[in-house]
Residue frames as a rotation matrix with the C-alpha (Angstrom) as fourth column:
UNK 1
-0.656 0.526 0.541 80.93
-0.739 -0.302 -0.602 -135.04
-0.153 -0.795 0.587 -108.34
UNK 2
0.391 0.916 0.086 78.71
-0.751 0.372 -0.546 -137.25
-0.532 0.149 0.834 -110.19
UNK 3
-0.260 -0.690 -0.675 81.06
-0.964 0.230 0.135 -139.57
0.063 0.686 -0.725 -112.01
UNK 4
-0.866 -0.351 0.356 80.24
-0.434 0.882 -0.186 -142.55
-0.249 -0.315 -0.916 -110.15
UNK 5
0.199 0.940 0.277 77.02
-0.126 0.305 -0.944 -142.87
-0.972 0.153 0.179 -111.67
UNK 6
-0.330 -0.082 0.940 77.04
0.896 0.285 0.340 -143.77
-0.296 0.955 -0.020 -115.83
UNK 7
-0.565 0.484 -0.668 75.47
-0.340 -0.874 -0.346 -140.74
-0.752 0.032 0.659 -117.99
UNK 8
0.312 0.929 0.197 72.30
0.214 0.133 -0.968 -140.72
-0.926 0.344 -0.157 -119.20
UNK 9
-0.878 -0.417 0.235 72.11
0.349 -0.223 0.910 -140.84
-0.327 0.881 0.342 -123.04
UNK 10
-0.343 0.761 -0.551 69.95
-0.017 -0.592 -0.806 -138.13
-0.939 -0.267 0.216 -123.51
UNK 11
-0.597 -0.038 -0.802 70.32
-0.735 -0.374 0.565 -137.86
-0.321 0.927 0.196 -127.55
UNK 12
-0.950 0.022 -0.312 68.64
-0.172 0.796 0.580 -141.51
0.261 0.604 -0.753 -128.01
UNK 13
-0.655 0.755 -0.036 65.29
0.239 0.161 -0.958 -140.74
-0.717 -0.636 -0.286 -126.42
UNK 14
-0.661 0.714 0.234 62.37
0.491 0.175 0.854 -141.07
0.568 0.678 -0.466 -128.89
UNK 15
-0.743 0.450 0.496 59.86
-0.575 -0.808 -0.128 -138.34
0.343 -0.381 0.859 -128.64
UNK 16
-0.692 0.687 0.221 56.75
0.269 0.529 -0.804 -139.72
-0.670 -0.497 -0.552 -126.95
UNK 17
-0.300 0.450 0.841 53.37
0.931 -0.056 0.362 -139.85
0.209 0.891 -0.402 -129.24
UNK 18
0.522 0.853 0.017 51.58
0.738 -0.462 0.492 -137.03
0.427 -0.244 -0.871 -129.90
UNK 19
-0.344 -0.424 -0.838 54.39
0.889 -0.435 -0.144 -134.86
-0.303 -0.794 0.526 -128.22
UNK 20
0.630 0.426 0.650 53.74
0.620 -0.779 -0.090 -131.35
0.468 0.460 -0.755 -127.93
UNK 21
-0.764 -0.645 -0.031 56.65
0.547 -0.620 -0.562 -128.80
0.343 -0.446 0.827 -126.66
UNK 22
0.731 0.596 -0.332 55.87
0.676 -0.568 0.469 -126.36
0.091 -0.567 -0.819 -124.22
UNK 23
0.795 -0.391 0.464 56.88
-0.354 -0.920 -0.169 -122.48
0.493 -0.030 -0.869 -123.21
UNK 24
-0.287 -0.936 -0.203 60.78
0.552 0.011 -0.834 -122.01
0.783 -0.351 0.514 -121.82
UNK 25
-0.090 0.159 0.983 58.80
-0.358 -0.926 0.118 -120.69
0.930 -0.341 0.140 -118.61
UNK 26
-0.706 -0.382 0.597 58.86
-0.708 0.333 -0.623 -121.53
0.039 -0.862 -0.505 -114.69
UNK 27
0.372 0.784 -0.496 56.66
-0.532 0.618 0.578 -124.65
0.760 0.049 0.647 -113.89
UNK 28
-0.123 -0.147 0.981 56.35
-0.825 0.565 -0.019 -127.40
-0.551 -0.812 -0.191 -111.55
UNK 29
-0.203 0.056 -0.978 56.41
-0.761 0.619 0.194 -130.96
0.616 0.784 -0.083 -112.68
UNK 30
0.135 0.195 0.972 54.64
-0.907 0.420 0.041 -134.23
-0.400 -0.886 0.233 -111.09
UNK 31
-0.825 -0.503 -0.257 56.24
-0.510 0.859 -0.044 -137.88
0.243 0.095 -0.965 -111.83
UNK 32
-0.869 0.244 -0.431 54.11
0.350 0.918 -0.188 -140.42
0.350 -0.314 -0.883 -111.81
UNK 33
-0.523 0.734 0.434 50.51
-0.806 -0.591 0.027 -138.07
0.276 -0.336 0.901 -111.16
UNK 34
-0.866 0.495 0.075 48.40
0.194 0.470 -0.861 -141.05
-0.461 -0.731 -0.503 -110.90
UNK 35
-0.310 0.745 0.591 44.97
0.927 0.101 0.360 -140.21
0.208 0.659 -0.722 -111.04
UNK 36
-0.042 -0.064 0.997 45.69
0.794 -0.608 -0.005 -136.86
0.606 0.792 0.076 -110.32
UNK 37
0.593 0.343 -0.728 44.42
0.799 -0.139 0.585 -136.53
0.100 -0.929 -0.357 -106.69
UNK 38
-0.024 -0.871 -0.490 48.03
0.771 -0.328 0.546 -134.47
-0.637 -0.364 0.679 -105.80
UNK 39
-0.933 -0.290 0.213 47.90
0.359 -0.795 0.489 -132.12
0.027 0.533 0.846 -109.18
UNK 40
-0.213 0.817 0.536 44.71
0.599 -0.324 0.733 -131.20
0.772 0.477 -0.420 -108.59
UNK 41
0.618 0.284 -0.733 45.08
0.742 0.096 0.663 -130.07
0.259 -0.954 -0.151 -105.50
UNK 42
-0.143 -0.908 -0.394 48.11
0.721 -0.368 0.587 -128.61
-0.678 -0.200 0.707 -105.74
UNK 43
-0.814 0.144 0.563 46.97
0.260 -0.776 0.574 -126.37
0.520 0.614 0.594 -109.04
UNK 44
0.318 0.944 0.088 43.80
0.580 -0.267 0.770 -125.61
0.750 -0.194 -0.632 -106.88
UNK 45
0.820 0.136 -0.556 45.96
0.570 -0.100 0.816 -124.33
0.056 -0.986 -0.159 -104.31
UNK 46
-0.386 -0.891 -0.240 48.89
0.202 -0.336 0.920 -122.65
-0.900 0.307 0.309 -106.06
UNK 47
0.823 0.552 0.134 46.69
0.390 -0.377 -0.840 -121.09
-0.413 0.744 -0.525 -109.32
UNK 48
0.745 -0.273 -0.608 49.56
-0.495 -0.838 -0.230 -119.07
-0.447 0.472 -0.760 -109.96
UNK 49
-0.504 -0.843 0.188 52.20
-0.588 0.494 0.640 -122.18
-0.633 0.212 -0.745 -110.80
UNK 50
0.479 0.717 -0.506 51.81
-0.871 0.316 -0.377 -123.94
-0.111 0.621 0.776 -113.68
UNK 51
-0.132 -0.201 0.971 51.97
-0.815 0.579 0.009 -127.57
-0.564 -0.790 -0.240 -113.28
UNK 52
0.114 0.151 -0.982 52.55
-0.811 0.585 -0.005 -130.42
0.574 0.797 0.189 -115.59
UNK 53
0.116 0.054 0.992 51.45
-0.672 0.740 0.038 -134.22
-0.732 -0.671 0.122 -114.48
UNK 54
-0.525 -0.277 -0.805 53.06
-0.745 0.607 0.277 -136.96
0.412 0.745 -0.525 -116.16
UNK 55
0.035 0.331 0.943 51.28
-0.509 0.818 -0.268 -140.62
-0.860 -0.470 0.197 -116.25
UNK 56
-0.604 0.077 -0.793 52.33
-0.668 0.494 0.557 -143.13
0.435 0.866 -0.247 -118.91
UNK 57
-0.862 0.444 0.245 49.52
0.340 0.864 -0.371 -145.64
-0.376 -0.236 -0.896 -117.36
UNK 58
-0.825 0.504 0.256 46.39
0.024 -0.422 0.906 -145.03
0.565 0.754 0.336 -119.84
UNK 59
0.398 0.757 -0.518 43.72
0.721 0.091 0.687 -146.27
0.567 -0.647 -0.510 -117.02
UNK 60
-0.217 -0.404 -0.888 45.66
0.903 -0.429 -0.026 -143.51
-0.371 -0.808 0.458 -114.62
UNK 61
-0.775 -0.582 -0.246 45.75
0.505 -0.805 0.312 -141.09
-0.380 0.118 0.917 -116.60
UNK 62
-0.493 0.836 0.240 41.99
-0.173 -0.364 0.915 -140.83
0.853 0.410 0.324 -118.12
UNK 63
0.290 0.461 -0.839 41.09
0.954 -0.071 0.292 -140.86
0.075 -0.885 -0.460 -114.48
UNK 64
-0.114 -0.299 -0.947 43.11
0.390 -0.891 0.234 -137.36
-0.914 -0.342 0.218 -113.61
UNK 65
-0.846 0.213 0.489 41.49
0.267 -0.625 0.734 -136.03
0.462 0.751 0.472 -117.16
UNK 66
-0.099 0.977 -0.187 38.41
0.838 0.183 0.515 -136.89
0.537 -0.106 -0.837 -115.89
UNK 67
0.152 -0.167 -0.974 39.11
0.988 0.044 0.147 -135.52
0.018 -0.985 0.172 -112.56
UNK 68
-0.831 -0.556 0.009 40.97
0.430 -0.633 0.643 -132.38
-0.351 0.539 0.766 -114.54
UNK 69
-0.682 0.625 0.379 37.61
0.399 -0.115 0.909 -132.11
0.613 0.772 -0.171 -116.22
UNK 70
0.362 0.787 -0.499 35.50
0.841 -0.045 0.539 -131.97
0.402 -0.615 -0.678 -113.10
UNK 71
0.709 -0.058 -0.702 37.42
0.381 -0.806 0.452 -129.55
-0.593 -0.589 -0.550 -111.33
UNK 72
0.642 -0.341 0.687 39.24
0.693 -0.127 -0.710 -127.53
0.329 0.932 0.154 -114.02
UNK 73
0.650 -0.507 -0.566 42.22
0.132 -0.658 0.742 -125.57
-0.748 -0.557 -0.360 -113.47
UNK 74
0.981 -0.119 -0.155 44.05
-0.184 -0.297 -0.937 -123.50
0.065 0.947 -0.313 -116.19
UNK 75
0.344 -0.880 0.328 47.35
-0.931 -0.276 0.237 -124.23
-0.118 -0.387 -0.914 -114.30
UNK 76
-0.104 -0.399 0.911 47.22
-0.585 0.765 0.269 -127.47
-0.804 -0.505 -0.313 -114.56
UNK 77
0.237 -0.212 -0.948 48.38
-0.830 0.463 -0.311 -130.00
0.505 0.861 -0.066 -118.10
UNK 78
0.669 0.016 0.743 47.76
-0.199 0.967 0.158 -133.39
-0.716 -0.254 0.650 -117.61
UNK 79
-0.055 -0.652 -0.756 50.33
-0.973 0.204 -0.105 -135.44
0.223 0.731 -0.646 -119.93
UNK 80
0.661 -0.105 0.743 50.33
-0.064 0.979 0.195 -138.91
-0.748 -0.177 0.640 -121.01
UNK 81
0.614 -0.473 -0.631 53.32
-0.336 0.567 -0.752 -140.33
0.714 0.674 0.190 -121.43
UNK 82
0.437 -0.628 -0.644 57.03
0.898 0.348 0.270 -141.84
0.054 -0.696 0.716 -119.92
UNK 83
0.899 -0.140 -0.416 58.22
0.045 -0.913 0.405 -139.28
-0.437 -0.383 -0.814 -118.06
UNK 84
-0.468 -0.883 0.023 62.19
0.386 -0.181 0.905 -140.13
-0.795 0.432 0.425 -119.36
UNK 85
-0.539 -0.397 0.743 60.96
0.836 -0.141 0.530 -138.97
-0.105 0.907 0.408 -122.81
UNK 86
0.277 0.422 0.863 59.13
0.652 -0.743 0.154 -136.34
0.706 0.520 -0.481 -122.74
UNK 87
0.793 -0.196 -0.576 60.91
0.457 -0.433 0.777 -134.89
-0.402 -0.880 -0.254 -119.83
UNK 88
-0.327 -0.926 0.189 64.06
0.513 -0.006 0.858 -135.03
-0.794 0.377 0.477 -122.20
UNK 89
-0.461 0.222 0.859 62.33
0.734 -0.448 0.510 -133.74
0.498 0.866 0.043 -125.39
UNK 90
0.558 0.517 0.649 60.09
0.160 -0.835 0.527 -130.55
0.814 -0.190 -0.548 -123.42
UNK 91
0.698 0.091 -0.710 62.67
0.701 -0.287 0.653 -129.30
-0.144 -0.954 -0.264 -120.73
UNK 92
0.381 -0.719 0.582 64.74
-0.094 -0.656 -0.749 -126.36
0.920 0.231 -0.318 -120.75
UNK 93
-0.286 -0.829 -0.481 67.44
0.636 0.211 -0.742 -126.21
0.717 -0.518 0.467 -118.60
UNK 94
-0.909 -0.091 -0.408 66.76
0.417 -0.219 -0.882 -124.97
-0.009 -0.972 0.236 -115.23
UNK 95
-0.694 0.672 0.257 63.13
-0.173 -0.503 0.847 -124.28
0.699 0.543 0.465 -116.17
UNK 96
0.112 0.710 -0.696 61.68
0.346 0.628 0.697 -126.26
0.931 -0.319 -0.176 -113.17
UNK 97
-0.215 -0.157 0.964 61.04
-0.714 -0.649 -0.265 -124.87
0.667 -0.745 0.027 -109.91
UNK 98
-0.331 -0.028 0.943 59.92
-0.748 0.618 -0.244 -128.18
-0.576 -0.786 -0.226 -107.86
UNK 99
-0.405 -0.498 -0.767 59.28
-0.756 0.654 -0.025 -131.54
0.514 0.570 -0.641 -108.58
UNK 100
-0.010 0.336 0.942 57.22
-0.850 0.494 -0.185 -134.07
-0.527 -0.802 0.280 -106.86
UNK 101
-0.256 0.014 -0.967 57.69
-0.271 0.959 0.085 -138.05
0.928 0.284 -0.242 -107.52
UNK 102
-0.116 0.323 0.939 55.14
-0.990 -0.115 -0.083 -139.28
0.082 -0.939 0.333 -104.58
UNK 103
0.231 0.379 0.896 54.98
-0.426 0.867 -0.256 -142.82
-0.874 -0.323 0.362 -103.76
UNK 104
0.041 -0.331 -0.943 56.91
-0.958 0.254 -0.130 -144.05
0.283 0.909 -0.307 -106.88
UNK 105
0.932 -0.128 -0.340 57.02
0.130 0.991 -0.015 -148.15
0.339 -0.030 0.940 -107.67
UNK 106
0.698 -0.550 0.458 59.76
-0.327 0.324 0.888 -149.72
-0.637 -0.769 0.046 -105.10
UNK 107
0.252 -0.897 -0.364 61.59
-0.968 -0.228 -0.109 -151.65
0.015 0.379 -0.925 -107.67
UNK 108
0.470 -0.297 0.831 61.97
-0.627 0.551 0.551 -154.56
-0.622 -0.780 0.073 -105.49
UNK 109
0.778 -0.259 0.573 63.08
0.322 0.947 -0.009 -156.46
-0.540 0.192 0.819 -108.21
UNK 110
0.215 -0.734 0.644 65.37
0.822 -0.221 -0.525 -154.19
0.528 0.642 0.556 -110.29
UNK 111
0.285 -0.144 -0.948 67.09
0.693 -0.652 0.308 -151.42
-0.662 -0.745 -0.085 -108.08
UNK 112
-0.657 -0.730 0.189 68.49
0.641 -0.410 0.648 -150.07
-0.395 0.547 0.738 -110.84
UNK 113
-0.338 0.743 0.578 65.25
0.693 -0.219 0.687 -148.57
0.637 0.632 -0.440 -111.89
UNK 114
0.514 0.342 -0.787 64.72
0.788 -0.551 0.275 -146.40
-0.339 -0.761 -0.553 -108.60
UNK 115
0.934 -0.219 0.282 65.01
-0.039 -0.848 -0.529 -142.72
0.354 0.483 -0.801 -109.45
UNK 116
0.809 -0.582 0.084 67.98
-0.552 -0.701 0.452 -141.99
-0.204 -0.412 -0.888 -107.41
UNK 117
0.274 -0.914 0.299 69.95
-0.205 0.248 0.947 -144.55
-0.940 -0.321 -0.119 -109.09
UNK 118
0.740 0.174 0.649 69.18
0.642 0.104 -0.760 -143.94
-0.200 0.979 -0.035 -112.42
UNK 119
-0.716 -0.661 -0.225 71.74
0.597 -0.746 0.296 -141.90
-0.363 0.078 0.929 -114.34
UNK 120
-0.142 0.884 0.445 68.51
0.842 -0.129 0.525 -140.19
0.521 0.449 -0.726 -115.51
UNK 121
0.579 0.252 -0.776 68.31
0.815 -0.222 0.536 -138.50
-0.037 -0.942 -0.334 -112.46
UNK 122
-0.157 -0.757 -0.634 71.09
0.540 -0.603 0.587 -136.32
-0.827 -0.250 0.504 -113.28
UNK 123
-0.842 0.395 0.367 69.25
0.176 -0.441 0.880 -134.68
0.510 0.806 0.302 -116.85
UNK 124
0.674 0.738 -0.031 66.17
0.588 -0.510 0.628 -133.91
0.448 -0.441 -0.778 -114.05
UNK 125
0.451 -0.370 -0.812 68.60
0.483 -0.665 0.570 -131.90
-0.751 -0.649 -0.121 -111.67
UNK 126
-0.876 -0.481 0.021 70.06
0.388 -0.678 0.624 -130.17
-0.286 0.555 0.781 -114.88
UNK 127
-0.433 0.678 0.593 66.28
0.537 -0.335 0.774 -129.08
0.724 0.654 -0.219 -115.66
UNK 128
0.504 0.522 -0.688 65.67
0.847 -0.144 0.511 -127.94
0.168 -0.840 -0.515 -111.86
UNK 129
0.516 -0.398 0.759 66.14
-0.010 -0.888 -0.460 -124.10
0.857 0.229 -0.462 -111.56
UNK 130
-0.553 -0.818 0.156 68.73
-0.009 -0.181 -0.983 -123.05
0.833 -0.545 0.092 -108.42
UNK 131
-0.942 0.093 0.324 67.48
-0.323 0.018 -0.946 -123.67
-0.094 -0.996 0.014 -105.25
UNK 132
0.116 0.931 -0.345 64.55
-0.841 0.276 0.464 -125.35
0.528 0.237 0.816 -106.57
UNK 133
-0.364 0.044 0.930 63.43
-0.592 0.760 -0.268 -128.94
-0.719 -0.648 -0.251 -104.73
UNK 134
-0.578 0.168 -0.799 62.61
-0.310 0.860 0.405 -132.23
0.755 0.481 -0.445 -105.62
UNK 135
-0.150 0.232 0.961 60.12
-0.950 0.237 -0.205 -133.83
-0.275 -0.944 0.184 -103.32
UNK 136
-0.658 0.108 -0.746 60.35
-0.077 0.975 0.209 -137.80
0.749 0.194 -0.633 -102.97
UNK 137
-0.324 0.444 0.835 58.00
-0.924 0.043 -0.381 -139.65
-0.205 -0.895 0.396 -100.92
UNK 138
-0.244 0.223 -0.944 57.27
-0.444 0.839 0.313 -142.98
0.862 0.496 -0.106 -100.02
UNK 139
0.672 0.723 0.160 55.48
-0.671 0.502 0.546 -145.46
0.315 -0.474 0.822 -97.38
UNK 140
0.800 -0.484 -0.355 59.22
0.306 0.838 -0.453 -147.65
0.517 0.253 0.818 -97.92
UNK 141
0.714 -0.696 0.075 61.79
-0.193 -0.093 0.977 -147.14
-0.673 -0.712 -0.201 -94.90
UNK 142
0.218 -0.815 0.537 64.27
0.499 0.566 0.656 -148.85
-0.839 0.125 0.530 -96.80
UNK 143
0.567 0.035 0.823 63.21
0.764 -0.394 -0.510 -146.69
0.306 0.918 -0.250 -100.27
UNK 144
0.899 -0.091 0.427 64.26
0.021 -0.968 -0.250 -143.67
0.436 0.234 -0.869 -98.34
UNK 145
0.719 -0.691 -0.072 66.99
-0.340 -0.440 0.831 -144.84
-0.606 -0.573 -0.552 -96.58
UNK 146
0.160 -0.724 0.671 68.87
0.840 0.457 0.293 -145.89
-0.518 0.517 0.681 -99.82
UNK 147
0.663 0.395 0.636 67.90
0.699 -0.630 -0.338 -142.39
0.266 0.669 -0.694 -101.19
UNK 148
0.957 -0.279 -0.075 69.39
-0.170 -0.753 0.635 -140.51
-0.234 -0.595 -0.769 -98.53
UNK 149
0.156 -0.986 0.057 73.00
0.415 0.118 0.902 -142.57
-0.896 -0.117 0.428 -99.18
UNK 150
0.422 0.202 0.884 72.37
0.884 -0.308 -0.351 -141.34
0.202 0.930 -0.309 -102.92
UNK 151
0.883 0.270 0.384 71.96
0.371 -0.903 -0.216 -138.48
0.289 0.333 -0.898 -102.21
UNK 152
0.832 -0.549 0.079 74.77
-0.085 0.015 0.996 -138.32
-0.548 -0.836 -0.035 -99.64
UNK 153
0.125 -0.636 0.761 77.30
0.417 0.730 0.541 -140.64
-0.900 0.250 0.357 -101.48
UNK 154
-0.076 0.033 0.997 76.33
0.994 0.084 0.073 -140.03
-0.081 0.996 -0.039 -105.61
UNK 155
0.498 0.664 0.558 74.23
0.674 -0.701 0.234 -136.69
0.546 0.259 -0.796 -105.90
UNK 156
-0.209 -0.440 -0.873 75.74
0.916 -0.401 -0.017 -135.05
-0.343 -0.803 0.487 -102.69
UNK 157
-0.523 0.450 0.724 73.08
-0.034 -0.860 0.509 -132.80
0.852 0.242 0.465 -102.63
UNK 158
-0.830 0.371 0.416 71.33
-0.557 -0.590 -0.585 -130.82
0.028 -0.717 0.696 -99.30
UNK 159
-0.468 0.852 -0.234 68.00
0.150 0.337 0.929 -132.69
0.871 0.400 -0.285 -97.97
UNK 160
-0.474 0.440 0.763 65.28
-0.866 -0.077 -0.493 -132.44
-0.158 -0.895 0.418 -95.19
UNK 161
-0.730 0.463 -0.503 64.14
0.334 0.883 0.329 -135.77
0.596 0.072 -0.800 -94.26
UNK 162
-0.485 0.741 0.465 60.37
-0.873 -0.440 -0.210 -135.33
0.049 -0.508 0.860 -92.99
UNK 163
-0.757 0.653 -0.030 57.94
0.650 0.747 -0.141 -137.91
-0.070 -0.126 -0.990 -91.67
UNK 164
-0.674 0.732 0.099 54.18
-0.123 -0.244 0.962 -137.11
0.729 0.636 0.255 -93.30
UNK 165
-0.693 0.382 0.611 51.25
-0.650 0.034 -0.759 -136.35
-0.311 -0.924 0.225 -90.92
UNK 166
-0.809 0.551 0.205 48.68
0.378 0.755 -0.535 -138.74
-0.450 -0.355 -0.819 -90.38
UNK 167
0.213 0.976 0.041 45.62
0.414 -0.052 -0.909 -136.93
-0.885 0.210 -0.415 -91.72
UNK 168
-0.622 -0.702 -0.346 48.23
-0.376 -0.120 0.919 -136.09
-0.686 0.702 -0.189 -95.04
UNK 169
0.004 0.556 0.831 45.71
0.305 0.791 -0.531 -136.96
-0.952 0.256 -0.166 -97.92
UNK 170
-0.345 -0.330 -0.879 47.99
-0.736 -0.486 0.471 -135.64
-0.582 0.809 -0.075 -101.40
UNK 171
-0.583 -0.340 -0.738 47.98
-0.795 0.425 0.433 -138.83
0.166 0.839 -0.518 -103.14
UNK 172
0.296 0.946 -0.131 45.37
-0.766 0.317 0.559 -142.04
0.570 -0.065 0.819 -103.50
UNK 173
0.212 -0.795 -0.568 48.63
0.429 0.598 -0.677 -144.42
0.878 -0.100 0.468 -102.15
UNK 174
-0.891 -0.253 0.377 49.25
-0.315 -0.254 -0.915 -141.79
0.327 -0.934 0.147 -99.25
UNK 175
0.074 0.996 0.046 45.63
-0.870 0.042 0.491 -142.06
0.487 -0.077 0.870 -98.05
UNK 176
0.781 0.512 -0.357 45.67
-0.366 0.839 0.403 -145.83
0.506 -0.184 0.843 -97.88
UNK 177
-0.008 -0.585 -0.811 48.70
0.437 0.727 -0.529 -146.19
0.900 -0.358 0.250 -96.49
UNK 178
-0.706 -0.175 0.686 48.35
-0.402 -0.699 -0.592 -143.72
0.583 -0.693 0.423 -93.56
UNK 179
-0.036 0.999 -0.006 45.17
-0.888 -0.030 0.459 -145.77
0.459 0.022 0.888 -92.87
UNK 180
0.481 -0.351 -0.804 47.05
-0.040 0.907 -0.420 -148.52
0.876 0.234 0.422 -92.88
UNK 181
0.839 -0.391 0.379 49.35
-0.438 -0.898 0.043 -146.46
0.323 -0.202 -0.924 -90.25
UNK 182
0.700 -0.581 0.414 52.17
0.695 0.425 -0.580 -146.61
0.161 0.694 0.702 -92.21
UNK 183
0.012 -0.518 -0.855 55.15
0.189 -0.839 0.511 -144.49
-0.982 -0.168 0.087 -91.52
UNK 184
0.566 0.405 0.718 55.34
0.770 0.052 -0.636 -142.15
-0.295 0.913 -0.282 -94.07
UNK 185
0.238 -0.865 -0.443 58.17
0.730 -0.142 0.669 -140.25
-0.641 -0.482 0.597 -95.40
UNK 186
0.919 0.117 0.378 59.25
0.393 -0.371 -0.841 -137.58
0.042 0.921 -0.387 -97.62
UNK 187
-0.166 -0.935 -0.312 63.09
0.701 -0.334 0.630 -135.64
-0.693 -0.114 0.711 -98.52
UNK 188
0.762 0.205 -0.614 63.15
0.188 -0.978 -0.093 -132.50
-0.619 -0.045 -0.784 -99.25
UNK 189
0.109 -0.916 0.386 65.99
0.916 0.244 0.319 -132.53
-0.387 0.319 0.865 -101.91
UNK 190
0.616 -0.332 -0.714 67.68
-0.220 -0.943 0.250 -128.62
-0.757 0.003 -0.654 -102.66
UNK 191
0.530 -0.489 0.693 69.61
0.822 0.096 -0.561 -127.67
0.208 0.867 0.453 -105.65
UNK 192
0.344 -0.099 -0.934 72.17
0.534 -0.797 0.281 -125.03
-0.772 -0.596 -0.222 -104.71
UNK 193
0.781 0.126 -0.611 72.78
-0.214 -0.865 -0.453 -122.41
-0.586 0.485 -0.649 -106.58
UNK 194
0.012 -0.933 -0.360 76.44
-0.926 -0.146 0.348 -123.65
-0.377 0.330 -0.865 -107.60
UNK 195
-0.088 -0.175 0.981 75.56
-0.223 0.963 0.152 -126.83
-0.971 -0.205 -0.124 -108.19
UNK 196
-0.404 -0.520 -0.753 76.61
-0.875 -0.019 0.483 -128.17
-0.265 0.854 -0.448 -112.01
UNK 197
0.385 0.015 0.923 75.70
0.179 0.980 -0.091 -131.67
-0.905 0.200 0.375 -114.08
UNK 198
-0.523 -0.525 0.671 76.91
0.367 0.572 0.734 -132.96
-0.769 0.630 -0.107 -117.17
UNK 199
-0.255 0.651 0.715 73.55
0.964 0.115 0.239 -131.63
0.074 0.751 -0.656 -118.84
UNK 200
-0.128 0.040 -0.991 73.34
0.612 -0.783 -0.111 -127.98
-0.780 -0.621 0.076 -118.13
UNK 201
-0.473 -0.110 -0.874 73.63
-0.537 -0.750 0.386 -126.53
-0.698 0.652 0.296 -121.67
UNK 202
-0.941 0.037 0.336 71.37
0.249 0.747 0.617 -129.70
-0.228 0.664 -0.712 -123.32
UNK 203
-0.484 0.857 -0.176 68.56
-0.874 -0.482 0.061 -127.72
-0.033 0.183 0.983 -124.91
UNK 204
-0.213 0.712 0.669 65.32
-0.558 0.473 -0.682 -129.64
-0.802 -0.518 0.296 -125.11
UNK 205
-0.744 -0.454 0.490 64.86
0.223 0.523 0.823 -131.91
-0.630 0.722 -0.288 -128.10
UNK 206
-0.652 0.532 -0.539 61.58
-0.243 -0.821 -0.517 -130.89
-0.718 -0.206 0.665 -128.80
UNK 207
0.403 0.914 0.051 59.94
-0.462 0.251 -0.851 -133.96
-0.790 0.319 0.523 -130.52
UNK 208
0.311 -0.475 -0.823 62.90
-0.950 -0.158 -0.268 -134.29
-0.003 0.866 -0.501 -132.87
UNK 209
0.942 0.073 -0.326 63.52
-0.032 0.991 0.129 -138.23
0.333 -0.111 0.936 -133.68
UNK 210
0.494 -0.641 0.587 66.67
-0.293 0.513 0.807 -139.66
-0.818 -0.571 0.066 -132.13
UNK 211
0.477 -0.423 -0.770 69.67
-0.722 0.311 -0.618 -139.86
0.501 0.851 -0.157 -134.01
């Protein structure tokens, strides 16, 4: 199903600093948080889901502490680091109930680096619980319509392609581009229940160096 894609080598990921494991318990997880705008919102508006925001940018991320600080919310664990490693060292299989990578960097020079063509991508869907989602979004016609063949072609997994409303204001990047009025886009991406990777039984490393 997934063959045509390399596999991630999960075993050589180097714990991020400072790592700290977390519980084997449902959550949500946000790629790329930013300065936080989206997880703060989202734990202000969903109290009962706990919500981890990655940001390996150090100016990004001591903005959405700040932010984190001002409006506190027990649901909600900022995290600074790269999401590949500490995603690999603190997930438990199927442990995630949604995902959100909003307005990720284009790439333009290295496709190979866009989620959906990473072999990465397949060790997140082995951490996403059954019918759980993935939301992408982006501002980049061309981002989502290479996603969709992914998804289609590689992943050949279930989406809802949605165009974002206009007065949409999750992220500091949606904002300015809707202003801009930008089409905006998002895919709804579904794990079914039957659905299998390569990484399904790869417990979490849990900080442990890389052999």
């Amino acid at each position: 199903m997934i063959m045509q894609i390399r596999q991630f080598q999960a075993q050589r990921m180097v714990a991020p600093r400072n790592f700290q494991a977390i519980e084997n318990t449902p959550i949500a997880v946000e790629i790329g948080a930013g300065k936080g705008k989206h997880a703060v919102l989202f734990s202000q508006q969903h109290p009962q889901t706990t919500l981890y925001a990655i940001e390996r940018t150090k100016e990004k991320f001591d903005a959405m502490q700040k932010q984190h600080q001002l409006e506190p919310s027990l649901s909600l664990h900022p995290v600074h680091a790269d999401a590949l490693p500490w995603i690999t060292h603190a997930l438990y299989p199927a442990q995630v109930e949604q995902f959100f990578i909003l307005y990720p960097n284009p790439e333009p020079h290295n496709p190979a680096q866009r989620w959906l063509n990473m072999p990465f991508f397949e060790f997140i869907l082995s951490r996403l619980q059954s019918e759980g989602q993935i939301t992408l979004a982006s501002n980049i016609p061309e981002y989502i319509e290479e996603a969709e063949q992914q998804l289609k072609q590689v992943w050949q997994l279930p989406y809802e392609k949605q165009v974002i409303a206009s007065d949409s204001a999750r992220t500091h990047f949606e904002v300015k581009y809707l202003q801009r009025g930008e089409l905006c886009q998002q895919l709804i991406i579904r794990k079914p229940a039957t659905y299998q990777t390569r990484f399904d039984a790869f417990q979490p490393l849990l900080g442990q160096a890389a052999t």
